[in-house]
C-alpha positions as CSV (number, residue, x, y, z in Angstrom):
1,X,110.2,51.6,-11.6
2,X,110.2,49.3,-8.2
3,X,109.7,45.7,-8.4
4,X,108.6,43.6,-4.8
5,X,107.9,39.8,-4.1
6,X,104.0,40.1,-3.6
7,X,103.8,36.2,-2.7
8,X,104.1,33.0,-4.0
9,X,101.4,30.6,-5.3
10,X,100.3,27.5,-4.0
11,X,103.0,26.0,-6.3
12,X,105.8,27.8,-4.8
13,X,106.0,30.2,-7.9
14,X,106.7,34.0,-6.8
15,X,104.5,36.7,-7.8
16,X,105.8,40.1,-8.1
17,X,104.5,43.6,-7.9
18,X,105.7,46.6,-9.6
19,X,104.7,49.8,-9.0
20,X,105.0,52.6,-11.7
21,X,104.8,56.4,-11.7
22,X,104.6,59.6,-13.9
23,X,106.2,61.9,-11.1
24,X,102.4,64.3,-11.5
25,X,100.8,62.1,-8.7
26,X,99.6,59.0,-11.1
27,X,100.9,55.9,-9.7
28,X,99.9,52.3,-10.5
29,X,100.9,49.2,-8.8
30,X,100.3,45.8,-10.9
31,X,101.3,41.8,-10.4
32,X,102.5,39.4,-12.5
33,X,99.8,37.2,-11.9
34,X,96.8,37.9,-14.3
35,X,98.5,41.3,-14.7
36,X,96.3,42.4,-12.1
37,X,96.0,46.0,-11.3
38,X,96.0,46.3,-7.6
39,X,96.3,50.4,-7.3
40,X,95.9,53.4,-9.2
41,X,96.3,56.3,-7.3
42,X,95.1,59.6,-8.6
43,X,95.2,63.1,-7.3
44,X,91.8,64.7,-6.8
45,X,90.1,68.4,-7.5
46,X,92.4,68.8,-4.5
47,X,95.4,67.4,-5.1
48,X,95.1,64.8,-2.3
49,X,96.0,61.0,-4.1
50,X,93.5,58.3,-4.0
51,X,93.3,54.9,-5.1
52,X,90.1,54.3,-7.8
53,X,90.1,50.9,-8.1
54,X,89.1,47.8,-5.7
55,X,91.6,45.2,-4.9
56,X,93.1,43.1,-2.0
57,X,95.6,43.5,0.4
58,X,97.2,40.2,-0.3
59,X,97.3,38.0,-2.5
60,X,95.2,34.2,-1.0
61,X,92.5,36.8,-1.7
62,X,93.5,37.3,-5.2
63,X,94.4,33.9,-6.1
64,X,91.1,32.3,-4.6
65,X,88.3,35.1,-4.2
66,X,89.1,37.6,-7.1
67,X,85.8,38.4,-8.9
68,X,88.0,39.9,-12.0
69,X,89.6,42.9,-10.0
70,X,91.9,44.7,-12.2
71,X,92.6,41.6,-14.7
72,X,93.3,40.8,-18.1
73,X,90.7,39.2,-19.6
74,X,91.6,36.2,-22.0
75,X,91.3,34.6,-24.2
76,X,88.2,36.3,-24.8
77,X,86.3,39.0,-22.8
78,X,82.7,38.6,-22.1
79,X,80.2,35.3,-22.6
80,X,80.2,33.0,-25.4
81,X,76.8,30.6,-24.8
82,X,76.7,27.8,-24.0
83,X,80.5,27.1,-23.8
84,X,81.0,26.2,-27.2
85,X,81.5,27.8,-30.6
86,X,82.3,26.2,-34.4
87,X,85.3,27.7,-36.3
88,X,85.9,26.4,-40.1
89,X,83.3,23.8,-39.4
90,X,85.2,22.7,-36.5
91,X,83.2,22.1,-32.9
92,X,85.2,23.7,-29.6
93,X,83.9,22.9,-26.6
94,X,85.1,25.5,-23.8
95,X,85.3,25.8,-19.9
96,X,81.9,26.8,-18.3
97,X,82.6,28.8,-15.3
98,X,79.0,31.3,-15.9
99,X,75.9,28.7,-15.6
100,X,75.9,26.8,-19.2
101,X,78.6,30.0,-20.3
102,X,82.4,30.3,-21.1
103,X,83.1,33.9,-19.1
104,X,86.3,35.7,-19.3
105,X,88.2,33.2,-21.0
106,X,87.1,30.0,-18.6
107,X,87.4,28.5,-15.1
108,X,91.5,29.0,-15.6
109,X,91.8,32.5,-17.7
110,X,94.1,34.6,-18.4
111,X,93.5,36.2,-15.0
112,X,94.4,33.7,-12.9
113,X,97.9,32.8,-15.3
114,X,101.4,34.0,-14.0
115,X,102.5,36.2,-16.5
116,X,106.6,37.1,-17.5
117,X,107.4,41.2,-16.9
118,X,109.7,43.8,-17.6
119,X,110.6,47.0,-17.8
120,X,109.5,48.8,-21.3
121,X,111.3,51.4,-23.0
122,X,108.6,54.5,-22.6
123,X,107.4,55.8,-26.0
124,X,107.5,59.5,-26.9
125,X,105.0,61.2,-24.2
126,X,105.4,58.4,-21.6
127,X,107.1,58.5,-18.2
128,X,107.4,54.8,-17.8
129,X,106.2,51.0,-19.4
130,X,106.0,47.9,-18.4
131,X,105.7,44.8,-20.6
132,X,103.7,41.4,-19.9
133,X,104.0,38.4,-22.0
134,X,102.3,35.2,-21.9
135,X,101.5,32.0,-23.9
136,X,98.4,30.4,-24.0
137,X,98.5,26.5,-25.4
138,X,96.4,24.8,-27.9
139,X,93.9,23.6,-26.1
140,X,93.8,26.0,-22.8
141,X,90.2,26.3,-21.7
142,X,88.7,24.4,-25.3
143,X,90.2,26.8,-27.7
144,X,92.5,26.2,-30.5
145,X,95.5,27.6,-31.4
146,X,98.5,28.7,-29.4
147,X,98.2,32.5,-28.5
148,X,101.0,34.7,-27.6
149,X,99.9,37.7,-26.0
150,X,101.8,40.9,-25.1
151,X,100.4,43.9,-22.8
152,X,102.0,46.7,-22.2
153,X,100.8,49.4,-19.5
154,X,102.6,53.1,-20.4
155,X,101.5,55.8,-17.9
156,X,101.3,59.7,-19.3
157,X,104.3,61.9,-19.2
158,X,102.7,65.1,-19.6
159,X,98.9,63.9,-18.3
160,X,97.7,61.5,-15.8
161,X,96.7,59.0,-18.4
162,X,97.4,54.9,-18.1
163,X,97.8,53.3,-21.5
164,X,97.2,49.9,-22.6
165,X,98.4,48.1,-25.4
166,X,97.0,44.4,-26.3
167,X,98.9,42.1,-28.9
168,X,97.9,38.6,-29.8
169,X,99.1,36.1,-32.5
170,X,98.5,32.7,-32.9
171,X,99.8,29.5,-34.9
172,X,96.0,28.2,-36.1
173,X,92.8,30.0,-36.4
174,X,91.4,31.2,-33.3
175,X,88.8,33.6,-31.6
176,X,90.2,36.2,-29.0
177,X,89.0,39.2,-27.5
178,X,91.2,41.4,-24.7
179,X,90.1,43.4,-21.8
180,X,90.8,44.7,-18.7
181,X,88.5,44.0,-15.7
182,X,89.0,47.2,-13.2
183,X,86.5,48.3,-11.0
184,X,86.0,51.3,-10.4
185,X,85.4,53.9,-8.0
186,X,87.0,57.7,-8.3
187,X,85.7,58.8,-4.7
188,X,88.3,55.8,-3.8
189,X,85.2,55.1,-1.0
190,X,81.5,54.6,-1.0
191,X,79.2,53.7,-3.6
192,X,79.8,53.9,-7.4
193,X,76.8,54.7,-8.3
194,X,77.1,58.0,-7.3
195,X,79.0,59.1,-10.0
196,X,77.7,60.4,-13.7
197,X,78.6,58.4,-16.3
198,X,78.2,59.4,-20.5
199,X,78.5,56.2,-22.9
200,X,78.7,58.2,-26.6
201,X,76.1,55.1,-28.1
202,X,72.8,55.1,-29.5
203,X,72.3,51.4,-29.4
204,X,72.9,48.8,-26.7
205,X,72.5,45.1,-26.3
206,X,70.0,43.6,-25.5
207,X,70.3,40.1,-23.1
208,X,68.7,36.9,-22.3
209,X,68.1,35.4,-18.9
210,X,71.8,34.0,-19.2
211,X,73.1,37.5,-20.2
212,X,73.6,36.6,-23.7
213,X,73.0,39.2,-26.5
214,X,69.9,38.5,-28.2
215,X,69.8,41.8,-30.4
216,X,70.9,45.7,-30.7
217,X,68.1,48.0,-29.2
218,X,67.6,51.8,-29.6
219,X,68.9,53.2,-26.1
220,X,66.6,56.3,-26.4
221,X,63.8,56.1,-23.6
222,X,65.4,53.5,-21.6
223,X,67.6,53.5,-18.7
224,X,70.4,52.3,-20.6
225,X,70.9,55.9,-22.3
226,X,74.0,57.7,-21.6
227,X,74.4,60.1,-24.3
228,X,74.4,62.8,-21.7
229,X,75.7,62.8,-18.6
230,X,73.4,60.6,-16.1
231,X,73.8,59.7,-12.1
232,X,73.9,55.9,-12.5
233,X,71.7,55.2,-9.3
234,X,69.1,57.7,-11.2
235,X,67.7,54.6,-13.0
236,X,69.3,51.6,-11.8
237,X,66.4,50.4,-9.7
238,X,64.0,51.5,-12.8
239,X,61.6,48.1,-13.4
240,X,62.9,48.0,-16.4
241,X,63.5,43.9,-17.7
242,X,67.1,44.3,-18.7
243,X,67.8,45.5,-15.7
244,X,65.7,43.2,-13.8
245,X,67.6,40.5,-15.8
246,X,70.9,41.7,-15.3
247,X,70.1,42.6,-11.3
248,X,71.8,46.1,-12.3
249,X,74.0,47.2,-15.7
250,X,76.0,44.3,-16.9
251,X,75.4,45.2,-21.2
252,X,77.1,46.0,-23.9
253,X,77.0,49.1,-26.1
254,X,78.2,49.9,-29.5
255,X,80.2,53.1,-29.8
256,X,79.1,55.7,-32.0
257,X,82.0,57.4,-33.0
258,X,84.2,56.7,-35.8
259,X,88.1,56.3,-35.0
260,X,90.4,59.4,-35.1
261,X,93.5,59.3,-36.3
262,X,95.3,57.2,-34.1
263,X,92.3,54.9,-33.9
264,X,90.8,56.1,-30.7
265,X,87.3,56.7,-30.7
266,X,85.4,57.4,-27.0
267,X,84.0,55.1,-24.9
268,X,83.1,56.0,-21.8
269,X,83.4,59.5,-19.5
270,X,82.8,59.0,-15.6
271,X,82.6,62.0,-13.2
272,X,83.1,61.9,-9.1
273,X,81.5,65.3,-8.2
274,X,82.7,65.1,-4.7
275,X,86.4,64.4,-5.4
276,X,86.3,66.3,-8.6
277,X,88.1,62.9,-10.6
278,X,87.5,62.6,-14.5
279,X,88.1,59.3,-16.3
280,X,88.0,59.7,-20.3
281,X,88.4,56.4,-21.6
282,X,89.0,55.8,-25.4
283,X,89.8,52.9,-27.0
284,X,90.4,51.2,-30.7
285,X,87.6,48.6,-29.7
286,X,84.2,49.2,-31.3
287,X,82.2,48.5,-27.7
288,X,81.9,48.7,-24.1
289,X,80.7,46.6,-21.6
290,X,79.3,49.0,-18.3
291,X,79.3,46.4,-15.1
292,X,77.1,48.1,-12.4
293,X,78.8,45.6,-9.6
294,X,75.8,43.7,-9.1
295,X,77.1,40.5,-7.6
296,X,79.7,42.2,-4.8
297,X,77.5,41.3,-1.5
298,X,80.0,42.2,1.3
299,X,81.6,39.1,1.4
300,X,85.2,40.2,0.1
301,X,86.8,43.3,2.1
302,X,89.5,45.4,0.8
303,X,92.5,47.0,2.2
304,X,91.9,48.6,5.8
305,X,88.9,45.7,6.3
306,X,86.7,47.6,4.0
307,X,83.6,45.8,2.9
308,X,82.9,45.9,-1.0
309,X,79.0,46.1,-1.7
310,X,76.5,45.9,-4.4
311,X,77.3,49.3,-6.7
312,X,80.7,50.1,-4.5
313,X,82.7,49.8,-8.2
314,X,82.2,49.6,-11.8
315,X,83.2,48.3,-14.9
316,X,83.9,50.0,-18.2
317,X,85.7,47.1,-20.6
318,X,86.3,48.1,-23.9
319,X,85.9,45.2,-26.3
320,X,84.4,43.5,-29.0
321,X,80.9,42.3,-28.6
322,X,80.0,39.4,-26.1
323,X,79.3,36.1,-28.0
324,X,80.6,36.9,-31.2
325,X,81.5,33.6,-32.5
326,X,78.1,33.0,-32.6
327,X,77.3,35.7,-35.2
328,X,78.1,36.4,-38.8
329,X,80.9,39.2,-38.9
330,X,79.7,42.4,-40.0
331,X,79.7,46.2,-39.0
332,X,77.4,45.0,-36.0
333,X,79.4,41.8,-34.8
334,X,83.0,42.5,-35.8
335,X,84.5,39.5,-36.0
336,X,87.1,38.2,-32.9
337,X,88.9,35.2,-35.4
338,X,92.2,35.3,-35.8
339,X,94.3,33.7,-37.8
340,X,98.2,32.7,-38.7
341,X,100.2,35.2,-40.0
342,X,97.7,37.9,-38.5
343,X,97.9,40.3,-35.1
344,X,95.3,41.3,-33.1
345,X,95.8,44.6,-31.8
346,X,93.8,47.1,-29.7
347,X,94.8,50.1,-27.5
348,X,92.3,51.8,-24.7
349,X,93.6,54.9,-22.7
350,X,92.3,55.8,-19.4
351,X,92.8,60.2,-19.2
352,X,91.8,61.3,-15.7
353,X,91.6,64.9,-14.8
């Protein structure tokens, strides 16, 4: 595994890069700040490497114009409305960096924190690990509790798979729900929505004009069914009012499928016809958010000056469902509190072929 000086912050602080490999022709690079994934380069039909995800080429970008490329997402994934939520009777009031809406953990999440990293001992069936730890305070963005978190990223030996495993505790009850924020794109140019994506879920949710679940509709006869294999610009631009709302696919679905035996159950399947790249992602988590890109508008560029554009990546986060706090738990709304003496733990594998 290499390790580079990527930067430093504003505050002087240096960021590093490390850059793993599985010696097939799967490479990922990643920083230590917000654990951000800034390449993962895959071979195609051909054999020829690409990189499938958008990022920078330095990091100013990433510390001041990252729209979540290639983060973790904490404390908690998704929206929770109107910045606020009640735990035990208690009132926390949150960050609101989405309109009157807490996003992806705040104004200050964990994407944006400078995270410690090492070297991981690869597990049976892994080529090589790498281990990021951080601590969240009591307080940090409104929410209680101090939360210790612990990610580790494990690419395949024997397939061109990129693991990652999520750990949280905490010393007082809290809410928390882990993602990753990568966007992308397996022709590693071009638009996104090109491609054929399958979501295994019969029910999706529904969102108001804040993009805040409202209820869990039926996908069949809507644009939002993926059961089978569908081109995602075949009905992007349908009149539907979700996807008026939404300006695109930015929803959640529930997963279908019960957990195997490791706890994996599928999530998502996207297909590049013209490069031939498969993604299989599975995942312990009991949803997935599909982010159609709507809000890149060729204001950021990418390595080589390339300008990123409505559809030109997309977003598959496997998660609990947005705004949970503000539901009763049951099979629907799992429940994101956690408490002392508890660990929150999750695991989604990205397989590409």
């Amino acid at each position: 595994m290499q390790r580079r000086d990527y930067g430093r912050l504003p505050d002087g602080r240096t960021v590093h890069e490390y850059t793993l490999s599985n010696g097939r022709g799967l490479t990922l690079t990643a920083l230590t700040l917000g654990g951000i994934v800034t390449g993962l380069w895959v071979p195609d039909a051909q054999g020829r490497s690409g990189n499938v995800v958008l990022g920078f080429d330095n990091l100013d970008d990433y510390v001041h114009r990252n729209p979540s490329f290639g983060i973790i997402v904490g404390r908690y994934g998704n929206r929770i409305a109107g910045g606020r939520f009640e735990l035990d009777g208690q009132a926390h009031t949150l960050t609101r960096n989405d309109g009157p809406n807490c996003l992806h953990g705040g104004a200050e999440g964990f994407g944006h924190r400078l995270w410690a990293a090492e070297p991981a001992e690869p597990r049976p069936g892994e080529a090589e690990a790498l281990r990021l730890t951080l601590t969240s305070p009591h307080g940090d963005q409104g929410f209680p509790g101090e939360l210790t978190v612990d990610v580790r990223y494990a690419l395949g030996a024997a397939d061109d798979s990129w693991r990652i495993d999520y750990t949280a505790t905490a010393d007082r009850a809290t809410v928390v729900n882990l993602t990753h924020h990568d966007y992308f794109n397996l022709a590693g140019h071009g638009s996104a929505l090109r491609h054929r994506l399958t979501i295994p879920a019969s029910r999706y949710s529904e969102v108001d004009e804040h993009l805040i679940p409202l209820r869990h509709a039926p996908v069949a006869g809507t644009p939002f069914d993926f059961r089978g294999a569908t081109v995602i610009a075949a009905r992007i631009r349908q009149a539907h009012p979700q996807l008026l709302r939404a300006r695109g696919y930015d929803h959640n679905w529930l997963l279908d499928a019960p957990p195997d035996a490791q706890g994996l159950r599928p999530a998502a399947t996207l297909e590049d016809p013209h490069s031939g790249r498969r993604l299989d992602i599975l995942t312990t988590e009991p949803a997935l958010q599909f982010y159609s890109g709507n809000f890149l508008d060729g204001r950021l560029a990418g390595p080589g000056g390339r300008v990123y554009r409505q559809g030109d990546g997309l977003c598959l986060e496997t998660q609990h469902p947005p705004d949970a706090p503000h539901h009763d738990a049951s099979a629907d709304w799992p429940s994101t509190v956690l408490r002392p003496g508890q660990a929150r733990r999750s695991t989604t594998v990205h397989r590409f072929d």
